[in-house]
N, C-alpha and C positions, 0 to 999 in steps of 0.2 A: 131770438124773438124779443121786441120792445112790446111794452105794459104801460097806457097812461094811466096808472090807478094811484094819483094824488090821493091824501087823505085828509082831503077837504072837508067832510061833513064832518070826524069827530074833533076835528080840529076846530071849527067854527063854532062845532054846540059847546066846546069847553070854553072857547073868550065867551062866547053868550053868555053860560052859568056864572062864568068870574063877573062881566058886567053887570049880572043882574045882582049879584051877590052886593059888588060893591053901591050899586044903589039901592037897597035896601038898607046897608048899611047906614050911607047917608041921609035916608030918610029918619032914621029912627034914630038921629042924631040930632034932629031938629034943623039939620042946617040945607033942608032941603028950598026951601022958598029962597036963601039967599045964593044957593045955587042956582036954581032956577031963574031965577032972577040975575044972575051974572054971567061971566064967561065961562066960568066952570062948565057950566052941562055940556055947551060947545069945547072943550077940551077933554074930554072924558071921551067924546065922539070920534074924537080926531085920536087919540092914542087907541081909539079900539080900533078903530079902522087900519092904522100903521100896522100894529100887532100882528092883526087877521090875515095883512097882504105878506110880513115877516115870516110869520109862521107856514104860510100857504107855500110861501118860495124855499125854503129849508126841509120840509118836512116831505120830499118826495123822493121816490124811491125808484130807481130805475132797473128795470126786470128781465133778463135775460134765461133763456132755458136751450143747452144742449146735452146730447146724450156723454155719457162716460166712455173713456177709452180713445178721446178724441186725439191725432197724431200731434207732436209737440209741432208747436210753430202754424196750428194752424187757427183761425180768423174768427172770433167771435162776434163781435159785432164793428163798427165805427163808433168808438166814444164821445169822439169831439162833435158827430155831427146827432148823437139823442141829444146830447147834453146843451146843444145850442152853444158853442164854444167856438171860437177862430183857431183851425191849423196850425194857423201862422206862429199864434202866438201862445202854443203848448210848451216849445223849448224854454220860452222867455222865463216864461210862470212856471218852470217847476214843477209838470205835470208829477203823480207820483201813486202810486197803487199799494195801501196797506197792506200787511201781510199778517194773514189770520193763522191762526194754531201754528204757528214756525216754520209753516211752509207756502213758498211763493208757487202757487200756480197758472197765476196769468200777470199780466204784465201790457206797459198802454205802448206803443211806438208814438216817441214823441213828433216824430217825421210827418206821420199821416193819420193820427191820433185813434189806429185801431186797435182795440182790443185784443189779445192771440194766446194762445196756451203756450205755458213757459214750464209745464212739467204735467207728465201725463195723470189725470186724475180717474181714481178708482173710487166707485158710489159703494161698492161694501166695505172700503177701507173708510171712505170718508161718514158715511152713513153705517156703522158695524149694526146696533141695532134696527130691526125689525120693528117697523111700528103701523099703528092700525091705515095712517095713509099712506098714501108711494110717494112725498114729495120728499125730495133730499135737496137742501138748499147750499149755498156757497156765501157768504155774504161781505164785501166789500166797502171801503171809502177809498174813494178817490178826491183826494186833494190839490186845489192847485193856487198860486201863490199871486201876490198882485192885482188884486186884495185876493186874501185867501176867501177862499170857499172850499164846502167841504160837500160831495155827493156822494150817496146812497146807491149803492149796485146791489142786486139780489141776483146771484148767479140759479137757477134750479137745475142739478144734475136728473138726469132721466139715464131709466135702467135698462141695460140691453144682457142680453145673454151668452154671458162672456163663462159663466163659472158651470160644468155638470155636477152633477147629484153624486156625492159621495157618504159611505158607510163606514161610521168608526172603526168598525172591527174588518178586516178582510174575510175571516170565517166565523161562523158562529156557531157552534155544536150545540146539540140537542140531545138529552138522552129520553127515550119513550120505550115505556115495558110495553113484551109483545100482546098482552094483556088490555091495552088499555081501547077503550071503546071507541067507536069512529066520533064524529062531531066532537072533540075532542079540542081545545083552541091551546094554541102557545105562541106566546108574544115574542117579535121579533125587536131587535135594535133599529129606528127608522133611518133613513137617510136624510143628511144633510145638504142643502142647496142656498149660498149667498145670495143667490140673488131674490128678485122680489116680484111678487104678483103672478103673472102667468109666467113670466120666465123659471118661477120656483118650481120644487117639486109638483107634480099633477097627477101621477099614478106609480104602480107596480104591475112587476109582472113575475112570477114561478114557473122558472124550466119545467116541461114534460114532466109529470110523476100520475100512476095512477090511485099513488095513496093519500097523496097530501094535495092543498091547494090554498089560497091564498083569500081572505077578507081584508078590503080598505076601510081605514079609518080613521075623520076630520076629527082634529083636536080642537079647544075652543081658540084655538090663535091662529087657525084657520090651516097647522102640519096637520100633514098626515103621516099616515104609520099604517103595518101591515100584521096582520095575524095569521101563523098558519093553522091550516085546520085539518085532522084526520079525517081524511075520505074514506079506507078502506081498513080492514084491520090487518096487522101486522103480524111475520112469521119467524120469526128470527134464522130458523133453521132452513129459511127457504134465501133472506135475505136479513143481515144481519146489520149492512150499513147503507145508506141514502147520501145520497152527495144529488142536493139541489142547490142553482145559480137562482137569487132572487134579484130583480133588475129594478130602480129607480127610475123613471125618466120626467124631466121637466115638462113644462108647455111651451118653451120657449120654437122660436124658429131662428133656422134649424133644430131640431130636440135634439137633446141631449142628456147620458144615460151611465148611471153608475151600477155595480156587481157587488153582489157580497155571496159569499159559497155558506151553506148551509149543510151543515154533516149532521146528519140523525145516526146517531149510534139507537139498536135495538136491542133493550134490555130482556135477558131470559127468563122465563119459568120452566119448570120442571112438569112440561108437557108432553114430552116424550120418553116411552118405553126403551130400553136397552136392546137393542138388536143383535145377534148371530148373525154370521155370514153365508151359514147353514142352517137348517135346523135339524138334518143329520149327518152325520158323520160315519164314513166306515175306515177304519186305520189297519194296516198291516205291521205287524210288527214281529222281528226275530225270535227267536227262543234266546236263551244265552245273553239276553241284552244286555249289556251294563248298566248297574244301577246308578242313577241319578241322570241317564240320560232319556232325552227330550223326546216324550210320544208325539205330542201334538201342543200345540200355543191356539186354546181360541182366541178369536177376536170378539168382542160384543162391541159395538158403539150405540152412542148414544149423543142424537143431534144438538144435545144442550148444552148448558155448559156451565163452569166452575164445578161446585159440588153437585149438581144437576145432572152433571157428565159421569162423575168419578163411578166406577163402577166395582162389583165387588164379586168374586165365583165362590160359589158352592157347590156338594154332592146336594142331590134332592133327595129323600128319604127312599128314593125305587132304586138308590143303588146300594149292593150290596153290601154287607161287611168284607169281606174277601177283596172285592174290588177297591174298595177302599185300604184295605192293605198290601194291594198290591201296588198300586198308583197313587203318587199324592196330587194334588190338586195347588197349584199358587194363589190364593184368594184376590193378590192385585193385576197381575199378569194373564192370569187363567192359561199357565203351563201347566199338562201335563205331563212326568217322571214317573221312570219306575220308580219304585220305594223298594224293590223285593226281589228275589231271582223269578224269571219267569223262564219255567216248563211245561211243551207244548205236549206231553205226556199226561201233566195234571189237568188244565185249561186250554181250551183249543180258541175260545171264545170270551170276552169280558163285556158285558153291558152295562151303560151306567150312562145318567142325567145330569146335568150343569146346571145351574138357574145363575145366572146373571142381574144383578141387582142393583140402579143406582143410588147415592145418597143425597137425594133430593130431601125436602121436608115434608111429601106425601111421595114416597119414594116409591117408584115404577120397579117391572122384572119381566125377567122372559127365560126362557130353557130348551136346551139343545138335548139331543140324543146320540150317545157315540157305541157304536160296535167295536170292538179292539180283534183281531183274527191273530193269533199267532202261528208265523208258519215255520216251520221244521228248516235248521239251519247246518250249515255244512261243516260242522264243529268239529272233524276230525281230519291232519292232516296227514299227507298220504307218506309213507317208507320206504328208503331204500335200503338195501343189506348188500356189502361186498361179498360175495363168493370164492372168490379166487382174485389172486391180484399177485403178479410178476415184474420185481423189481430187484437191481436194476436189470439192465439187456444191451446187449451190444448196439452200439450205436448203424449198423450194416443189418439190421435184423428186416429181414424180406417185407414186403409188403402183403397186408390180411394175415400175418401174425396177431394170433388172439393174446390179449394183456390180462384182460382181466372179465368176469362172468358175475354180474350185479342183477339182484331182483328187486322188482319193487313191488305196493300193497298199498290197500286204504279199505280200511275199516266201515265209511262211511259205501252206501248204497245207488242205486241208478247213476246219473251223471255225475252224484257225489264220489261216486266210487272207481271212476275210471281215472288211471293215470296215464299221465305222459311224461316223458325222458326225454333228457337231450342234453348235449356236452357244447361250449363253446366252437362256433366254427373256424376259426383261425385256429383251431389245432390239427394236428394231421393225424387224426385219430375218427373215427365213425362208430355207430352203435349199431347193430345188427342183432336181431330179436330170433332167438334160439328156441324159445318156448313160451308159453303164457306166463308173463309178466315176467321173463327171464330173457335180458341180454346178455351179447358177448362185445367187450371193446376191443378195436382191430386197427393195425397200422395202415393208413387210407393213404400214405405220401412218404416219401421218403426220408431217413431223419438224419440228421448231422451234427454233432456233440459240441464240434466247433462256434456252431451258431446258436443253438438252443442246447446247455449239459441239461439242464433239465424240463418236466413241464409238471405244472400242476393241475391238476382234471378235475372240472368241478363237474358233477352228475346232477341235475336237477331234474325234480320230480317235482308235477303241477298236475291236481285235479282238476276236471271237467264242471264243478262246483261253482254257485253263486252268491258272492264273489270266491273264486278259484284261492285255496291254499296249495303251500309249496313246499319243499323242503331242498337239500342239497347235502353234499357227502364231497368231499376234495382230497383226492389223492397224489401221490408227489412218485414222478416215475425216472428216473434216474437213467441215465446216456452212460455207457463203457464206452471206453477209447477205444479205435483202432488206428492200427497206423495205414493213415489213408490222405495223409499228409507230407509232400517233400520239402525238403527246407526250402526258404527262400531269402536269397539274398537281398539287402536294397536296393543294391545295381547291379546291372550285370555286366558292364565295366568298370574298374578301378583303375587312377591313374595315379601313380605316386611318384613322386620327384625326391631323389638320396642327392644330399649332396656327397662328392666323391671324398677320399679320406676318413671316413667316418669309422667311429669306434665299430668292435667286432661286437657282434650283441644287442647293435643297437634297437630301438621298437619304430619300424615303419609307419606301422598302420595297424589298422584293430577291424576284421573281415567279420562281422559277425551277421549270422543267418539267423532266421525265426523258422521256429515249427509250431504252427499252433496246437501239436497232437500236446497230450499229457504222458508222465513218467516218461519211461524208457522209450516212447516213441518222440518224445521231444527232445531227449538227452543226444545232443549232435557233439562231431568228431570232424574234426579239419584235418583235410590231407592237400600236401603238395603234389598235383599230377607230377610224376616225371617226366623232364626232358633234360636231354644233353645238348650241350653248347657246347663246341669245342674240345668234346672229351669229358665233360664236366656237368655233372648232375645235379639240377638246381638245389636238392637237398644239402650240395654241399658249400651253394652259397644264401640261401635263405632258411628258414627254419617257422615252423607258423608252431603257435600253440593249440594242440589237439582240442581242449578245452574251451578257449575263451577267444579262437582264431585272432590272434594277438601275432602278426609277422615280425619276423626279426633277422636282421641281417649277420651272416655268418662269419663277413670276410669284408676289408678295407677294398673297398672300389675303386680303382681309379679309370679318372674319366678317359685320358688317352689312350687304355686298353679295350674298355667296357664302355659302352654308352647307354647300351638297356639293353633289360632283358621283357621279354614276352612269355606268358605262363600260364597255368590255371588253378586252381585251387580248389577242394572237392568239401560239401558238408556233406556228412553223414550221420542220420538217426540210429539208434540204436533198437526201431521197431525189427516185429518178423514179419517180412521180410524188408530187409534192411531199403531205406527210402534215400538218395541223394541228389544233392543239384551240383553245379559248379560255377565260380564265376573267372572271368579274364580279367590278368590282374598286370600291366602296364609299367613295370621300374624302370624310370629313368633317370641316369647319373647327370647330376650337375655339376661342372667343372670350377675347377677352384684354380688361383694362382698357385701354382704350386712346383712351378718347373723352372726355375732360372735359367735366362738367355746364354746359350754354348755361341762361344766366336767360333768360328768354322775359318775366320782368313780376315788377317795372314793367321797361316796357320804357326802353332808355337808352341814348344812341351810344357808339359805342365810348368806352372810356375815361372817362367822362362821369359826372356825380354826379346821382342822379336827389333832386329837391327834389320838397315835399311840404308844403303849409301846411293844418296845423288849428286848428279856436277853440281856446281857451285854458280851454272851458268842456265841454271832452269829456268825459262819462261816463267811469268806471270799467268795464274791460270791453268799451271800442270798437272798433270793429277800425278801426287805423290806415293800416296796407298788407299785400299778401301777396305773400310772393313764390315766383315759380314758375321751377322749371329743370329741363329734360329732357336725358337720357343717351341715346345711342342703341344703347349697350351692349346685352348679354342681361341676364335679368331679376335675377339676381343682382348682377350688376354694376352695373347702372340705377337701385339701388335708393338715393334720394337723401334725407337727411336735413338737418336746416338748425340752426342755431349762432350765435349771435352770435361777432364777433368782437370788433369795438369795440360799445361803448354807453354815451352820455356818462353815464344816468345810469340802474343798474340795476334803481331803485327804483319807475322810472316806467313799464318798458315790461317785455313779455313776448315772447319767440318759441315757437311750437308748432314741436317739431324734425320733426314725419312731412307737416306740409302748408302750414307756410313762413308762417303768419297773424301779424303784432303785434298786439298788442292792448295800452292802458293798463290797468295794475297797479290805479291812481289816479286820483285827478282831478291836476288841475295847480295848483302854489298860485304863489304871487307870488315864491316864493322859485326856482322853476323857471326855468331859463333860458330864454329867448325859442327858442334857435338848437340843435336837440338831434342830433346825429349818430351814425346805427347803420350800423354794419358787419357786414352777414349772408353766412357761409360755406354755400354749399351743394356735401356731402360727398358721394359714392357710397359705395358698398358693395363697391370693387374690392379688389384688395390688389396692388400699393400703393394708397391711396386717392386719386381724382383731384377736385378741389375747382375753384370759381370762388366769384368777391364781388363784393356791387354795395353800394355805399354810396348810402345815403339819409339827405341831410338833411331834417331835419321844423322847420319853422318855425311857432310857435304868433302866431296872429292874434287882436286884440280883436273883430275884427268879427263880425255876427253869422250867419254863415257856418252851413252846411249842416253838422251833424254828417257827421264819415265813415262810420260806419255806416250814412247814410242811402243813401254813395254807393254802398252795394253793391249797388245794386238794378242792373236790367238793362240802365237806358239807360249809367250805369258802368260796366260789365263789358264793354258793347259799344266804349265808350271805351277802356279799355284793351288790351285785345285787336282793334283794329282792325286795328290797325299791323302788328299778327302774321298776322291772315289776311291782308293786304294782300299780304307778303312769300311766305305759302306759296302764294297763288295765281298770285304771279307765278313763283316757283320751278316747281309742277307744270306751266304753259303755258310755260315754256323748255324742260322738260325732255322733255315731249310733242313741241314741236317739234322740237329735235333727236336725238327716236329715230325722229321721222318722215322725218329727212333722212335719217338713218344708215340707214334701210334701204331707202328709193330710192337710196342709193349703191350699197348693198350688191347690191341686184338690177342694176343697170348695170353694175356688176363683175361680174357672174354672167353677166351677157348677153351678155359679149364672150369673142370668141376669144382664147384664150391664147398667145403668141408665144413660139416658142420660143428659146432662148439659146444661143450661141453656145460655154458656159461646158459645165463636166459636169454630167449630169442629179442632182437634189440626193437627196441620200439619204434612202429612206420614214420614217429613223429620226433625222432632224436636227433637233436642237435649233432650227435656224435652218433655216426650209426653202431660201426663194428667194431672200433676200438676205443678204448679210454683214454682221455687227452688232461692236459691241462696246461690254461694260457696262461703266461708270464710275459709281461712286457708285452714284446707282439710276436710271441710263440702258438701257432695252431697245430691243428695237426694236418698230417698232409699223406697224400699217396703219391704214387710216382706221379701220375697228373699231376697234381695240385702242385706238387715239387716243380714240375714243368712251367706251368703259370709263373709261380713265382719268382724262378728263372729269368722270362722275361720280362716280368715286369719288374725287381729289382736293377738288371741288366742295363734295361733304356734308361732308370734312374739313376747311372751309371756308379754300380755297386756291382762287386765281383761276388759270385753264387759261387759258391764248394760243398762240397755233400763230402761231411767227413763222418766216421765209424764211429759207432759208439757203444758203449756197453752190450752184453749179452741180454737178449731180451726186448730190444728198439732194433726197428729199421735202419734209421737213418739220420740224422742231423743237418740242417739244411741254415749254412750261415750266409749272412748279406752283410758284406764288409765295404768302404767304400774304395774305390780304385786305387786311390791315393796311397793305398796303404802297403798293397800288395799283399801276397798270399800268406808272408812270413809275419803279419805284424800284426792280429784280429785283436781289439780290444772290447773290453764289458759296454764300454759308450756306443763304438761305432758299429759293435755286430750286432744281428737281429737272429735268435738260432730258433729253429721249428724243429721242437722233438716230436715224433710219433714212437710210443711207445704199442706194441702188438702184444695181441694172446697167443703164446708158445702153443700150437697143436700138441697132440701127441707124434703129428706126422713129420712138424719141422721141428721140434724137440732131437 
């Protein structure tokens, strides 16, 4: 908004008072007539007049008024056209806009010479104090240049309602005793509000309370401020704090409205009595009580507080002495304790008063009443007594055999005085009531040493009493063995693997059985079942230990006699009546190399070179000789291949290594030696490997002789191998024969009476049953069987067997010499002798 308010008139009346001034002055100078009288007066006229028009045109002020908060860049008025100025020519001149307190707020567009906000302005930043009118001004020069002049802008900011009502403090506490009278006033902290007039603060207002409420109050600067005032009188013990919201609001529009929380804390007096929670009491209490424990804890309260609250128990004088030495009383707590043994014999009944009292400074009280009943307590705990009691007892003792006869008792009366009994259920044992207050304990289950040797019995006895006592009595009842256990072995087959040659004596295996009986019914005793093999009674090729079934081989196995034996093996306790098991016990011989390769063909005496004449005109390809040699190993071991070892001349002959055949490579020339000697190795398949060699000489003839090839036919073959069936058939009719002797011995020894010996009878488990031995080198003892056995089996190992005489007092002497040697020639290296030395009867004496 534009303002033409020139200020014309005080500007006019001051040249007036200067003119007048100055002609007074010249009057009273005297030189007023020659003034008057010249041009002077007429020039005094003329400079007032310039002056007045001077002053008129400078001294005007141009007025604008808009409100605060206006957006930057926006349009106050048109400068150039209040001011009466040319557009045109605002760039030329240098329009330009002073800038007041350091900050530029408006600003001219030299373009269109308008006015416009150049930084947003705030009337309580720019106006901070409050003063008696609302006019906030701005005030400018704008200057512009060519010729300079200089104009007068009066901006007036006007206030809008941009700021609400705020309270220095966010809460303000109060404290008020609940004592203090209603109309009561307490000053609040007022709110503040920047801005000005109606947009300022206008009123208050106090949240809902029915005790307080709120008076306004003009200040002489036109704030107000709020008082609050006691409407109602206060309880502390009813409500103790106040929490009111006091609200500011402006006049402004929209209104707007500040908070401030008001906390009344309520201070106390000492207007309330100390309360019980009763004001009688009836308590039961034990006889027998422990002293120092807790009859009763009163409570008294009291709604007040600090030492207003503290409360303090006493006896009141209507209680007794007694009672007071029975019971102590806690003056802070108000626990009451015995002090004293209490017997429901002397006092059945205690009565006694409390006063409760607090320490206010006109201190309040109050008093309770307590009965105390003492009632008759179950003080006495109930008895058992053993009567009889049988330990220990065989573990087979029948069932409802009676063990043991216990009574029980209690001293105490009615339900105090009834008992009950009873024993652990997981025993096999029951109670069975004989008489008043007389049981019998009784075997309910069957019992077994091996699982449970013992049990321990605990009797407990519990009264019918409240709370119920108890007692208990534990006896320890001991299990006797019976033998009611058979051994048991781990398996009930055993497979053992001997390899063959094996030392006499040697430890197979270790057979051992359990008996879970005790003593003499766990004390077991190994026996070899009997069986005969061949004539031959395992006893006298195994041997087990009675003791610690520890088996042991009696006698050197060999595999291509023997290959296994099948058996059983018995334990036996040494309960009554004696208890055994038995287990199957599986020996199998494992074969060893242990038999070198026999050439069988060409056949040749011992030691001997076998000769061989062929033409000299033999094929390429002939077969010259074969040779053959058998293992009597297992098949592994048996398995024989053939080698040259010597051969005069490599050129000439061949060896097949899987089936032993020569044959010529060539024919024979003239350059070939008449006289040709091969030396052929046949190897097994053992490890180590066992070998034999037969040397063949071959002598080449002119004559016209039979190719050898031709000799292979069958009337040949029958030639060569004559010699050998010759031998095996006389071998199988020796052999025959003396298994036919050996067992018409062996029945004539069956068929006689046994005599008995003078000596101690021989143990079921002795290495040596009936006679006394001892082994040297590889000396055993032997009977005609066993003699038999080894017989053959020396024999195949092709060693000559002689049973030659010996001292008076021995059987028999049984040597193994080797063939080689013949009958006449036995030496310490190569014989093997078996004495059995016998006990002279008196029959064969």
């Amino acid at each position: 908004m534009l303002y033409d308010a020139f200020w014309e008139k005080p500007v006019l009346y001051l040249i007036t008072i200067l003119f007048l001034f100055s002609w007074t002055t010249l009057v009273t100078n005297r030189k007023m007539e020659s003034i008057i009288r010249g041009s002077h007066w007429i020039r005094y006229v003329a400079v007032y007049i310039c002056l007045y028009v001077s002053l008129r045109r400078t001294s005007a002020v141009t007025h604008y008024s808009i409100p605060e908060e206006m957006e930057v860049g926006s349009v106050v008025a048109n400068l150039a056209t209040d001011l009466g100025l040319d557009v045109k020519s605002l760039s030329k001149r240098k329009v330009r806009l002073d800038v007041i307190a350091n900050r530029k707020y408006l600003d001219v567009n030299r373009e269109t010479g308008e006015l416009y906000i150049l930084e947003r302005i705030d009337r309580e930043i720019l106006c901070p104090v409050k003063m008696t009118t609302s006019n906030c001004f701005l005030k400018l020069e704008a200057t512009i240049e060519n010729p300079i002049r200089m104009f007068n802008i009066e901006l007036e900011i006007t206030d809008i309602n941009d700021n609400a009502p705020h309270f220095r403090r966010d809460t303000m506490h109060l404290d008020i005793s609940e004592s203090t009278s209603t109309g009561e006033r307490f000053s609040l902290n007022n709110a503040v509000d920047p801005d000005f007039g109606s947009n300022s603060i206008n009123t208050y207002r106090l949240s809902e309370s029915e005790h307080f409420s709120i008076e306004i109050q003009t200040g002489r600067d036109g704030s107000k401020f709020a008082d609050l005032i006691l409407t109602k009188p206060l309880d502390r013990e009813k409500t103790a704090m106040y929490n009111l919201i006091l609200t500011a609001l402006d006049g402004g529009v929209p209104t707007r409205s500040g908070t401030t929380s008001i906390i009344v804390r309520v201070l106390d007096t000492n207007d309330n009595a100390p309360q019980f929670d009763k004001d009688n009491y009836t308590i039961n209490i034990p006889e027998n009580a422990p002293i120092g424990s807790l009859v009763v804890k009163l409570n008294a309260t009291d709604l007040d507080e600090g030492s207003n609250s503290e409360i303090e128990y006493t006896f009141s004088l209507y209680t007794s002495e007694k009672t007071q030495e029975t019971f102590r009383l806690n003056p802070t707590n108000g626990e009451i304790r015995v002090k004293s043994m209490i017997n429901y014999e002397d006092f059945k009944i205690y009565d006694m008063e409390v006063i409760a009292k607090d320490k206010g400074a006109n201190s309040l009280s109050s008093q309770c009443k307590l009965t105390i009943l003492v009632t008759d307590m179950n003080d006495n705990h109930p008895e058992i007594s053993i009567k009889s009691f049988q330990s220990p007892i065989k573990e087979d003792v029948d069932v409802d055999t009676v063990i043991a006869v216990v009574s029980v008792g209690d001293k105490d009366s009615g339900e105090n005085g009834i008992v009950d009994i009873h024993i652990s259920d997981n025993l096999p044992f029951s109670l069975k009531k004989s008489a008043d207050n007389y049981y019998e304990l009784v075997v309910s289950k069957p019992l077994d040493r091996e699982k449970v040797p013992e049990y321990d019995i605990t009797f407990t006895v519990t009264d019918r009493g409240s709370p119920p006592l108890f007692d208990n009595e534990t006896i320890t009842l001991e299990l006797l063995d019976v033998n009611d256990n058979a051994p048991l072995f781990p398996k009930l087959f055993y497979t053992i693997q001997v390899m063959e040659n094996n030392a006499p004596g040697a430890l197979l295996s270790s057979l051992t059985a359990f008996d879970p009986d005790l003593h003499e019914n766990q004390y077991l005793v190994y026996f070899i079942l009997e069986k005969e093999i061949a004539n031959t009674s395992m006893s006298m090729l195994f041997s087990i230990n009675p003791e610690n079934g520890n088996l042991y081989a009696l006698k050197t196995f060999d595999y291509e006699i023997e290959k296994e034996f099948l058996f059983h093996i018995e334990a036996r306790d040494s309960g009554v009546p004696p208890l055994s098991n038995n287990v199957t016990v599986h020996i199998i011989i494992m074969d060893q190399n242990d038999n070198t390769p026999i050439i069988v063909s060409p056949w040749r005496a011992h030691g001997s070179v076998v000769e061989e004449k062929i033409p000299r005109s033999t094929d390429k390809g002939s077969l010259v000789s074969k040779v053959i040699a058998i293992d009597t190993d297992s098949v592994l071991n048996s398995r024989i291949t053939y080698q040259f070892l010597q051969n005069t001349d490599a050129t000439l002959f061949s060896l097949d290594q899987y089936n032993g055949e020569i044959r010529t490579m060539r024919m024979f020339s003239y350059r070939d030696a008449r006289h040709q000697r091969l030396v052929v190795i046949a190897k097994d398949n053992g490890e180590p490997a066992l070998s034999a060699t037969v040397t063949i000489k071959l002598s080449t003839v002119e004559t016209a002789l039979k190719s050898y090839s031709d000799m292979t036919e069958v009337p040949l073959e029958y030639d060569i191998f004559s010699d050998l069936n010759l031998y095996l058939v006389i071998g199988l009719g020796s052999v025959s024969f003396l298994l036919l002797i050996t067992i018409l011995v062996t029945i004539v020894l069956k068929c006689q009476k046994p005599k008995h010996s003078k000596a101690a009878p021989p143990s079921r488990n002795s290495v040596i049953s009936d006679r006394n031995s001892s082994i040297a080198d590889s000396t055993l003892v032997s009977n005609d069987a066993y003699w038999y056995s080894m017989f053959l089996a020396e024999t195949r190992k092709g060693k000559l067997v002689v049973r030659q005489p010996v001292p008076k007092g021995a059987r028999y002497v049984v040597s193994s010499l080797p063939r080689s040697t013949g009958l006449s020639e036995p030496t310490d290296s190569a014989a093997s002798t078996l004495q059995a030395s016998t006990t002279t009867s008196s029959s064969s004496s």
